[in-house]
C-alpha positions as CSV (number, residue, x, y, z in Angstrom):
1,X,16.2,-69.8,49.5
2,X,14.7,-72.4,52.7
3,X,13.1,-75.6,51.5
4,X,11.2,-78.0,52.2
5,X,10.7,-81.5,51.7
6,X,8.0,-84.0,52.8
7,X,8.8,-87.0,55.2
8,X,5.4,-88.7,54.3
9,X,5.5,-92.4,54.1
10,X,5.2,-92.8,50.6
11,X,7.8,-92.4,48.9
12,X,6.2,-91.2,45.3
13,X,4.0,-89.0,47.7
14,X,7.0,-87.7,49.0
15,X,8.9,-86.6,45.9
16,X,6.1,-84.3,44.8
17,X,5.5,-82.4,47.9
18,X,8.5,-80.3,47.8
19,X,9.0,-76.4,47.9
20,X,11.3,-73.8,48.3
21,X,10.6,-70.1,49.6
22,X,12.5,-66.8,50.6
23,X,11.2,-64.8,53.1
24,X,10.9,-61.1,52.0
25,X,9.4,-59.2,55.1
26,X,10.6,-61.0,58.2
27,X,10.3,-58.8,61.2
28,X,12.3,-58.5,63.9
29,X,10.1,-60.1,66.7
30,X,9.1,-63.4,63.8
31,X,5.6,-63.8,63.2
32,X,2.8,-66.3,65.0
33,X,2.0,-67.2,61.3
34,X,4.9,-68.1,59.9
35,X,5.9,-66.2,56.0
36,X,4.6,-62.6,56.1
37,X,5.8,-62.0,52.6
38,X,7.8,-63.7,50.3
39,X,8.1,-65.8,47.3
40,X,7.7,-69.2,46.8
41,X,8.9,-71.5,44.1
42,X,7.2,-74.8,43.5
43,X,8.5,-76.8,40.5
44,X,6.4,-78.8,38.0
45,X,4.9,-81.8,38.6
46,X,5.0,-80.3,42.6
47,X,2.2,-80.1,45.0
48,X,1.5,-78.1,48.1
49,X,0.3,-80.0,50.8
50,X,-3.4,-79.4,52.3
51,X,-3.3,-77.0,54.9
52,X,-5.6,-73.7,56.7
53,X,-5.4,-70.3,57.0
54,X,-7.3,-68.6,59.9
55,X,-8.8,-65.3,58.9
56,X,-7.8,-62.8,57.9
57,X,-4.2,-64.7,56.5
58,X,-4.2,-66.1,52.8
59,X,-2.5,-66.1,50.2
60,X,-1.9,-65.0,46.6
61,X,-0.3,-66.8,43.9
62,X,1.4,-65.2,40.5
63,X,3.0,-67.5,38.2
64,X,6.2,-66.3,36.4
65,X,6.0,-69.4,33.9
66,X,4.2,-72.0,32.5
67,X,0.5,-72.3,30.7
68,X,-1.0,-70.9,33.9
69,X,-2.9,-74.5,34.1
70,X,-3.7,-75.5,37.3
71,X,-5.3,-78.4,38.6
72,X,-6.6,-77.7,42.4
73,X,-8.0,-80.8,44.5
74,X,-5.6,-83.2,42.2
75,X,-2.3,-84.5,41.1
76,X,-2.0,-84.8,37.3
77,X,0.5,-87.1,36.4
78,X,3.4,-86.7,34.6
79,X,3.4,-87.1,30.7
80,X,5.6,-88.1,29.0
């Protein structure tokens, strides 16, 4: 698995933008648009950071756990 981790100022920003992801169809020549297929893992309490995907790219998510609750356009805090 690759990971990443977020250098933003903020350090509580920080902790939640965190992922990891293994690359499943990497060619030989790379790709302009980075992960071609793969799967990513994004732990709870996690967020992916804002970003674009020109057309046609996208991308398709399948959770393998969890209540399939998902809160897009917010963070929900952590409770305890």
């Amino acid at each position: 698995w690759n990971s990443w981790r977020s250098k933003h100022e903020n350090p509580i920003l920080a902790a939640r933008q965190q992922l990891e992801w293994k690359e499943l169809t990497l060619s030989e020549d790379g790709s302009i648009t980075g992960l071609t297929g793969g799967l990513l893992r994004l732990g709870p309490f996690k967020e992916l950071r804002s970003h674009f995907h020109p057309e046609p790219y996208g991308e398709i998510y399948h959770f393998l756990r969890g209540n399939g609750q998902v809160k897009l356009g917010e963070y929900t805090e952590k409770l305890l």
